[in-house]
C-alpha positions as CSV (number, residue, x, y, z in Angstrom):
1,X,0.0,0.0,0.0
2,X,1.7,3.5,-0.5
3,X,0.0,6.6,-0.2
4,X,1.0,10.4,0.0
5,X,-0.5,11.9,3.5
6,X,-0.5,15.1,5.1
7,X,0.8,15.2,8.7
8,X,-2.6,15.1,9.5
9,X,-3.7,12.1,7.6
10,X,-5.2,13.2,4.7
11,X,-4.6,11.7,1.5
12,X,-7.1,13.1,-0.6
13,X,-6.1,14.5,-4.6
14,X,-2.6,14.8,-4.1
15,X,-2.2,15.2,-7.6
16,X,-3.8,18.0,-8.8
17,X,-6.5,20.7,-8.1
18,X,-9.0,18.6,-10.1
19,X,-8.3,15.2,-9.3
20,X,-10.7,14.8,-6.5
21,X,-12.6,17.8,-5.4
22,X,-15.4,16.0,-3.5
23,X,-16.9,17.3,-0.4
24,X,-15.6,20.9,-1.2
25,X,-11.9,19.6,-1.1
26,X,-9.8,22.7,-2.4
27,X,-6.2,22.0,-1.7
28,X,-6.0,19.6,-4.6
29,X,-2.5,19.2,-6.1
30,X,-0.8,19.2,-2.4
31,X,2.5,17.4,-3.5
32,X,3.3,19.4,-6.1
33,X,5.7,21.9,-3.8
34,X,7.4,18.8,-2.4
35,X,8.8,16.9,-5.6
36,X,12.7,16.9,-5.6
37,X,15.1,14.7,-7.2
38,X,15.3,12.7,-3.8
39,X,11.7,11.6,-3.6
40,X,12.0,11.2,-7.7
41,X,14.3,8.7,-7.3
42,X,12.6,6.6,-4.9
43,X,8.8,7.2,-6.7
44,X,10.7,5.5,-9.5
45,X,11.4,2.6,-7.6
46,X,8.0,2.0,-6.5
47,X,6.6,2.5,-10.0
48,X,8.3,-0.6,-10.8
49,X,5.8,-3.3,-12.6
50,X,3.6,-4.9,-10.1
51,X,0.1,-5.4,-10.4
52,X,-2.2,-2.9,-8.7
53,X,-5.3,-3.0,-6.7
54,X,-7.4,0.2,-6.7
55,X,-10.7,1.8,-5.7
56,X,-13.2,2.1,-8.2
57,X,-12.4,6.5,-8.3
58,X,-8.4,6.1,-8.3
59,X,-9.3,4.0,-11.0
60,X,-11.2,6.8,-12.7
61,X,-8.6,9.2,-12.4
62,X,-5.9,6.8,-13.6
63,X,-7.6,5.5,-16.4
64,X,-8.1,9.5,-17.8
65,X,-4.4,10.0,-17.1
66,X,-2.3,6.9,-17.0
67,X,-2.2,5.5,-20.4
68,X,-0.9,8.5,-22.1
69,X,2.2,8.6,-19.5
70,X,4.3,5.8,-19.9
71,X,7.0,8.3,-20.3
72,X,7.1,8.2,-16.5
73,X,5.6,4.8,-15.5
74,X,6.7,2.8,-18.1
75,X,4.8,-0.5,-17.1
76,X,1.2,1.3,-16.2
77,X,-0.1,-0.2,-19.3
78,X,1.5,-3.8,-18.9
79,X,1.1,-4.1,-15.2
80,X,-2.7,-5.9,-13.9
81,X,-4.8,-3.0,-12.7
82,X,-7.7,-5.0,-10.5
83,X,-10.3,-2.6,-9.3
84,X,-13.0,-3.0,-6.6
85,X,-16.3,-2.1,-7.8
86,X,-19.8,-2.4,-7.4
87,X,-20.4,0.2,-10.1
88,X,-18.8,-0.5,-13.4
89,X,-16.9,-3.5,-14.3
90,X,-15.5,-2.6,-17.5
91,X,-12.8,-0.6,-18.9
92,X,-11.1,0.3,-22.5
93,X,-7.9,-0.1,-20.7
94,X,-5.8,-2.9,-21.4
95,X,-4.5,-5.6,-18.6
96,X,-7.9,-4.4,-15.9
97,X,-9.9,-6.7,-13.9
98,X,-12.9,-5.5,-11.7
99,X,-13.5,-7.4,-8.5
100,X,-16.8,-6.2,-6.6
101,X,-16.1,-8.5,-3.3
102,X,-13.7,-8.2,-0.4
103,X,-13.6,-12.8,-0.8
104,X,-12.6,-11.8,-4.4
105,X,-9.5,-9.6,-2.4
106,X,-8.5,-11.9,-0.4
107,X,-8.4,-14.8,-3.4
108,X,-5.6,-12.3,-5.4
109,X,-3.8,-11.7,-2.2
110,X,-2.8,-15.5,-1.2
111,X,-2.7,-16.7,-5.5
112,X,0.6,-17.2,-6.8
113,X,1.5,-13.8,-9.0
114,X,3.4,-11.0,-8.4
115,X,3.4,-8.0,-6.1
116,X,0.2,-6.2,-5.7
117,X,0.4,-2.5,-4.8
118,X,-2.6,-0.2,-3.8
119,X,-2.0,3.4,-4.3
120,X,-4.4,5.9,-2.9
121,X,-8.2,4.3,-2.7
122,X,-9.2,5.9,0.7
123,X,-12.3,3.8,0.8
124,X,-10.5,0.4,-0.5
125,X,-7.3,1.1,2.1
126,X,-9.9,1.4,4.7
127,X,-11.2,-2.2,4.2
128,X,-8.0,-3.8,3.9
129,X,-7.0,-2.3,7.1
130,X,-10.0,-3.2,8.9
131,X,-10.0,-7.1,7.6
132,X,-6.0,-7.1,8.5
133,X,-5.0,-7.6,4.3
134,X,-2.3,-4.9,4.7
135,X,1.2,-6.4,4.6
136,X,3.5,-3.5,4.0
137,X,3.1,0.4,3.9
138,X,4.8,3.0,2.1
139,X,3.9,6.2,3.6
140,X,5.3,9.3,1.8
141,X,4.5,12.3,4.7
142,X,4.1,15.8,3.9
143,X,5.1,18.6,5.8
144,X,1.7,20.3,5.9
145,X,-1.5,19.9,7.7
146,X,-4.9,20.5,5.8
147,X,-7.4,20.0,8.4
148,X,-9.8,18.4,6.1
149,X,-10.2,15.8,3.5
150,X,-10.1,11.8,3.2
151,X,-8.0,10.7,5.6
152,X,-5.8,7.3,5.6
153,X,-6.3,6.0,8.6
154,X,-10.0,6.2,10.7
155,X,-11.7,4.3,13.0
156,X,-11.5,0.7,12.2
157,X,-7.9,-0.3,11.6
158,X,-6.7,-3.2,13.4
159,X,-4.5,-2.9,16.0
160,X,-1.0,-4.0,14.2
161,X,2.7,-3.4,14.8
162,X,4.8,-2.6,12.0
163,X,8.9,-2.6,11.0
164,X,10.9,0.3,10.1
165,X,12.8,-1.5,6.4
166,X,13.9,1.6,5.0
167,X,13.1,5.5,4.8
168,X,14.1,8.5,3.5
169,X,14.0,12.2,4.0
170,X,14.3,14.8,1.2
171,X,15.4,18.2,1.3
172,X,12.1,19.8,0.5
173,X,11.0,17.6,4.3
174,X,9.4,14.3,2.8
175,X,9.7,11.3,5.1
176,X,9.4,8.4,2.9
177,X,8.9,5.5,5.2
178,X,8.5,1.7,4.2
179,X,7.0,-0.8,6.8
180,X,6.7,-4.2,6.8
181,X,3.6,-5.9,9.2
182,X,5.1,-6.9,12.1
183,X,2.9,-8.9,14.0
184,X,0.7,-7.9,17.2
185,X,0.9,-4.5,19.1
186,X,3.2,-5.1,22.3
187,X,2.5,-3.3,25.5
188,X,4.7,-2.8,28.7
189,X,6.0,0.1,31.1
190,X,7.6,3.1,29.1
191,X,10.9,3.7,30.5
192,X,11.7,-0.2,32.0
């Protein structure tokens, strides 16, 4: 899972002013202040071809923008885009499968196949979280708070610890942190 957050949490239209502007969300295009060469290099690593899993309205922007830029994600076409929908489940896109089940999910996550990635999908991260389908995070934080918009975590995540495997900060303040699930919270006496 990777997703662009705020330090407050919100992961809403990173992208661009109108990527999603629902609920009266005006601060679209967030990131854009914070791209450097450091956090280019390491986007290009996690654009590397595995097959993704997105919400039915990442899907909607991607599909509008992704298949004309393979300039910078070379493999967007290639790669599997599955998408959980209820809604639509069908797509001019080449390589994309709609799922409309969370059993359907958890099927692609224990078959045989490459790496599945799930960027942004508020609603879709939320689920995985709360069912406990989440095996690794990449979190890229922002140095901003924006009081408002989708968050990435709410109510309903599972309790779960998580391992530090590698981060990096840039010099426009980016923490770009990858964790790896590591099993159950652990509690005890701070300072013993």
């Amino acid at each position: 899972m990777l997703s662009m957050i705020t330090l407050d949490g919100v992961m809403q239209a990173p992208g661009g002013p109108e990527e999603d502007p629902s609920n009266g969300f005006e601060y679209g295009g967030w990131s854009a202040p914070f791209a450097d060469e450091a956090s280019g290099k390491v986007m290009k690593k996690l654009m590397r071809p595995a097959d993704l899993l997105l919400g039915r309205k990442t899907f909607e922007i991607w599909e509008n923008y992704w298949p004309q830029h393979t300039d910078f994600w070379p493999s967007i076409n290639a790669v599997t885009k599955y998408v959980m929908s209820e809604t639509i489940n069908g797509s001019d896109w080449e390589n994309t499968v709609f799922l409309n089940s969370l059993n359907a999910v958890e099927q692609l996550k224990t078959s045989d196949g490459p790496d599945i990635q799930v960027w942004g999908s508020s609603e879709l991260i939320q689920l995985l979280l709360k069912n406990d389908m989440v095996d690794e995070l990449w979190l890229i934080i922002h140095p901003l708070t924006l009081g408002k918009g989708k968050k990435l975590f709410v109510d309903g995540a599972i309790p779960a610890a998580f391992t530090l495997e590698e981060s990096t900060v840039t010099p426009k303040g980016l923490i770009m942190a990858h964790l790896k699930r590591n099993g159950e919270v652990q509690t005890g006496f701070a300072g013993s």
